[in-house]
C-alpha positions as CSV (number, residue, x, y, z in Angstrom):
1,X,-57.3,50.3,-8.4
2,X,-57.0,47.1,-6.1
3,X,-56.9,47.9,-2.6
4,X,-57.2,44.4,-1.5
5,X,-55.5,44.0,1.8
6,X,-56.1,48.2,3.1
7,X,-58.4,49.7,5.5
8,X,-60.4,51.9,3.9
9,X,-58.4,54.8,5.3
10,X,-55.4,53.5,2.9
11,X,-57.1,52.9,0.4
12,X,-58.6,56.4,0.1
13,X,-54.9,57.4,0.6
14,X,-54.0,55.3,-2.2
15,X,-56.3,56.2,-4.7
16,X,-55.5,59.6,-3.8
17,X,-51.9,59.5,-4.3
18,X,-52.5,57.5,-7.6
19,X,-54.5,60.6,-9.0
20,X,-51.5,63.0,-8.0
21,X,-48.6,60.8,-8.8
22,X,-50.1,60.1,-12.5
23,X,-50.8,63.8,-13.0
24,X,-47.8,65.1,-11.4
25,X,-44.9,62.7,-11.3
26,X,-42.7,61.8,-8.2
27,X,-40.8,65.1,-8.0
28,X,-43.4,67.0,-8.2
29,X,-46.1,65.4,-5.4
30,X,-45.9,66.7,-1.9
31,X,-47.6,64.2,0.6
32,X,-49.3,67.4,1.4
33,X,-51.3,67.2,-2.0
34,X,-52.0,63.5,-1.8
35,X,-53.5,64.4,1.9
36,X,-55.6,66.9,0.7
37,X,-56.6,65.0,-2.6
38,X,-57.4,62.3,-0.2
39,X,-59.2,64.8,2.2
40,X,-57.4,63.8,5.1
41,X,-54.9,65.4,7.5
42,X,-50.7,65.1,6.6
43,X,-50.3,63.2,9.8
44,X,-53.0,60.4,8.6
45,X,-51.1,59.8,5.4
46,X,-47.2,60.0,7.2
47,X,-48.8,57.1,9.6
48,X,-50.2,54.7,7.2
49,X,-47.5,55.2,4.3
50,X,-44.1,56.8,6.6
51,X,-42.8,58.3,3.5
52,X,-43.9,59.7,0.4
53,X,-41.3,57.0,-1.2
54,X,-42.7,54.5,0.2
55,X,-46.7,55.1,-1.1
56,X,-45.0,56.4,-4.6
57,X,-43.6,52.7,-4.8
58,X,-46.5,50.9,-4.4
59,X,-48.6,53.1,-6.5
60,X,-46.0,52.2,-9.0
61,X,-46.1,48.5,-8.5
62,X,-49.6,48.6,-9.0
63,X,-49.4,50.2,-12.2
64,X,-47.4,47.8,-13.5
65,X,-49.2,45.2,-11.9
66,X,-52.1,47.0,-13.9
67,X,-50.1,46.5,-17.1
68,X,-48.5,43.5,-17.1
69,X,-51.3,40.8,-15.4
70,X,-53.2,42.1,-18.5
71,X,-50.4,41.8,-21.0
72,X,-49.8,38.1,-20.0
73,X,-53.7,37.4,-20.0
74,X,-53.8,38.6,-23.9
75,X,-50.1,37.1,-24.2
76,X,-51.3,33.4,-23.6
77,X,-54.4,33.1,-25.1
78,X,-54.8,30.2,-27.3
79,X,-55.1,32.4,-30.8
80,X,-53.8,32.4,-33.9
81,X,-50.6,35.0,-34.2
82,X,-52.6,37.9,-35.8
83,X,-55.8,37.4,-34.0
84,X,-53.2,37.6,-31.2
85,X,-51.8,41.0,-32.1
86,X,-54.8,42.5,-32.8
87,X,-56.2,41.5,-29.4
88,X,-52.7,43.1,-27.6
89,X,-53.8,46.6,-29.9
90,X,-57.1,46.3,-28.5
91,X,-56.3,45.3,-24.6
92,X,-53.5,48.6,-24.7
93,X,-56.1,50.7,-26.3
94,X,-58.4,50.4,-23.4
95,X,-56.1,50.3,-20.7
96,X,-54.8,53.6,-21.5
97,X,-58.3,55.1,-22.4
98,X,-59.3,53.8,-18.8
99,X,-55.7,55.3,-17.3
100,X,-54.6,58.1,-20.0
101,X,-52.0,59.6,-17.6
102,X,-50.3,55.8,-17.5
103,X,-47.8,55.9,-20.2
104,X,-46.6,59.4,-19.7
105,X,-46.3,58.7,-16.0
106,X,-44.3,55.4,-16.5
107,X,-42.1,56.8,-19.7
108,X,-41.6,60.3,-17.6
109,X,-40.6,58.5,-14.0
110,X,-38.2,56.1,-16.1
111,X,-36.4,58.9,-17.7
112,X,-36.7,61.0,-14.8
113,X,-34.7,58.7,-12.6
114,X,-33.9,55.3,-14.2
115,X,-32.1,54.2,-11.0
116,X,-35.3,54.7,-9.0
117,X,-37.2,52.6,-11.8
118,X,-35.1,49.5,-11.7
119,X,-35.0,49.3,-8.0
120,X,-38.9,49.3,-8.2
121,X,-39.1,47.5,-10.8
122,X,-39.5,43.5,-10.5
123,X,-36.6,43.5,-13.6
124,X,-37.1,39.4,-14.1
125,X,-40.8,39.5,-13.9
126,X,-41.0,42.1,-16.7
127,X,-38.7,40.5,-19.1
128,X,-40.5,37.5,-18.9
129,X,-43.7,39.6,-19.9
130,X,-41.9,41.4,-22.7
131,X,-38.3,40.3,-23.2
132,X,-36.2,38.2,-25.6
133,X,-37.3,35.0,-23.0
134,X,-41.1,35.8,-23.0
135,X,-43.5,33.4,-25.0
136,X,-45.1,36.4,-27.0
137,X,-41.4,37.1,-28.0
138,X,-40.3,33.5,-28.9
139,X,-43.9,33.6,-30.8
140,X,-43.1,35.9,-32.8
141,X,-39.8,34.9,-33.3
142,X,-41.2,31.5,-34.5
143,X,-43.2,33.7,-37.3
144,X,-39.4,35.0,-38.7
145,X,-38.1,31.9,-39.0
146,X,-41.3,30.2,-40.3
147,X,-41.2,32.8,-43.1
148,X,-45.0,33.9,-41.6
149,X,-43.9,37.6,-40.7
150,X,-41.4,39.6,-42.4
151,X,-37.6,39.6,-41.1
152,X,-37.4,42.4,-39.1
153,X,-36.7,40.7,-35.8
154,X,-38.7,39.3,-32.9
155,X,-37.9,42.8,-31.4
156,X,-38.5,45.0,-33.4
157,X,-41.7,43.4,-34.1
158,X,-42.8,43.9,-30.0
159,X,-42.1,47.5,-30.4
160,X,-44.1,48.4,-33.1
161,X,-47.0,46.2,-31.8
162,X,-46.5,47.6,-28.4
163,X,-45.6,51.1,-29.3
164,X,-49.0,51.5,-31.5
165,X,-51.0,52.6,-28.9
166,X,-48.8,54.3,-26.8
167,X,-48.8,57.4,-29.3
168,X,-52.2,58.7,-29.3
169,X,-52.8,58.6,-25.7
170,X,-48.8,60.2,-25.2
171,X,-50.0,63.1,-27.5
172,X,-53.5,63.4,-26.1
173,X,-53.3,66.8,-25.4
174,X,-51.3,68.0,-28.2
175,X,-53.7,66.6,-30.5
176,X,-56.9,67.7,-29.0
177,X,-55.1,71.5,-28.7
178,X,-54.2,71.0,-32.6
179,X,-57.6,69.4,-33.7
180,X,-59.3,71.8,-31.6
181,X,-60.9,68.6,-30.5
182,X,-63.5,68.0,-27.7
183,X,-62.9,64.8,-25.3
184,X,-65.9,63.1,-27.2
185,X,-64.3,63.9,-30.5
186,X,-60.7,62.7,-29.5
187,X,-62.5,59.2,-27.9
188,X,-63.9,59.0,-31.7
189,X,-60.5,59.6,-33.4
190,X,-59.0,57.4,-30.9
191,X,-61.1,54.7,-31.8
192,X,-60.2,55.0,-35.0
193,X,-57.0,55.2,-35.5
194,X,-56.6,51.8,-33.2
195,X,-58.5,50.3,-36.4
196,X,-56.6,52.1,-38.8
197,X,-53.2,50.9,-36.3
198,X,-54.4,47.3,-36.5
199,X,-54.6,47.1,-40.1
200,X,-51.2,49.2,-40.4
201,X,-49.4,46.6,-37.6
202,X,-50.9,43.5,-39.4
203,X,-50.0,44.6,-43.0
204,X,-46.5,45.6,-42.0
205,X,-45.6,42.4,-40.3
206,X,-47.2,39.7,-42.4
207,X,-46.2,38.7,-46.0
208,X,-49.4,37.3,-46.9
């Protein structure tokens, strides 16, 4: 996590409250927990953050910070469309192996409280990343009309490229409780069934 700008007393605070909010949502942290994740006393963590609002909103800024500076990184590389794709598969598939509690916390606090989101939420900053006006969309939409991908819509294109990923690390547990799978083993089958995704994305979309 980046703790540029924090004593090292908020940043412990911060790292700790991270660990809690990702495993236990918003509703169900107590600044109590993040103080004695943290190791500190309650008082410590009410005088650096105030509120348990307050800390839970810039953990979640920096998640999506987290999320998105990467997204734009892979987004405007200079490569060709499915080399592109590919390398978006890739960067999600080890951001969420590095942070597996990500996309349930972030799907969980959206439908939780969607209010709560949006006013978070830097709205114009992530459409540009992933909506109708971002360049990966226009890209993509550029393919359609080029006759390159099939016409299925800029869209619904990002959603099966972005929701490819997303899956395995949702049903992490599930799947290791089914499989009866060790963390070793589900790493393995992670890995792949992003090559197995890539192929799957890259067939569906493209014509050739």
């Amino acid at each position: 996590m980046n703790t540029t700008g924090h004593t090292p007393t908020e940043a412990k605070i911060k790292e700790a409250a991270t660990k809690v909010f990702l495993t236990k949502g918003f509703d169900g942290t107590t600044t109590r927990a993040i103080a004695n994740e943290a190791g500190m006393n309650l008082a410590l963590v009410n005088y650096y953050f105030r509120s348990k609002e307050k800390l839970f909103a810039e953990v979640f800024e920096e998640m999506l910070k987290l999320f998105m500076e990467g997204m734009l990184e892979v987004f405007y590389r200079p490569l060709p469309l499915k080399e592109k794709i590919i390398a978006i598969i890739e960067h999600d598939f080890q951001l969420f192996k590095e942070n597996p509690d990500l996309v349930i916390f972030v799907i969980s606090e959206v439908h939780r409280n969607p209010d709560r989101f949006f006013r978070m939420v830097d709205v114009k900053k992530l459409r540009k990343v992933l909506g109708k006006r971002s360049f990966i969309h226009q890209q993509l939409q550029q393919a359609v009309d080029q006759g390159i991908i099939n016409p299925i819509g800029a869209g619904n294109a990002m959603f099966t490229i972005m929701s490819s990923m997303h899956t395995i690390f949702s049903t992490k547990v599930l799947l290791m409780h089914l499989e009866d799978m060790t963390e070793e083993q589900f790493e393995e089958f992670s890995k792949a069934q992003m090559e197995i995704t890539k192929s799957m994305v890259i067939n569906h979309l493209f014509k050739e």
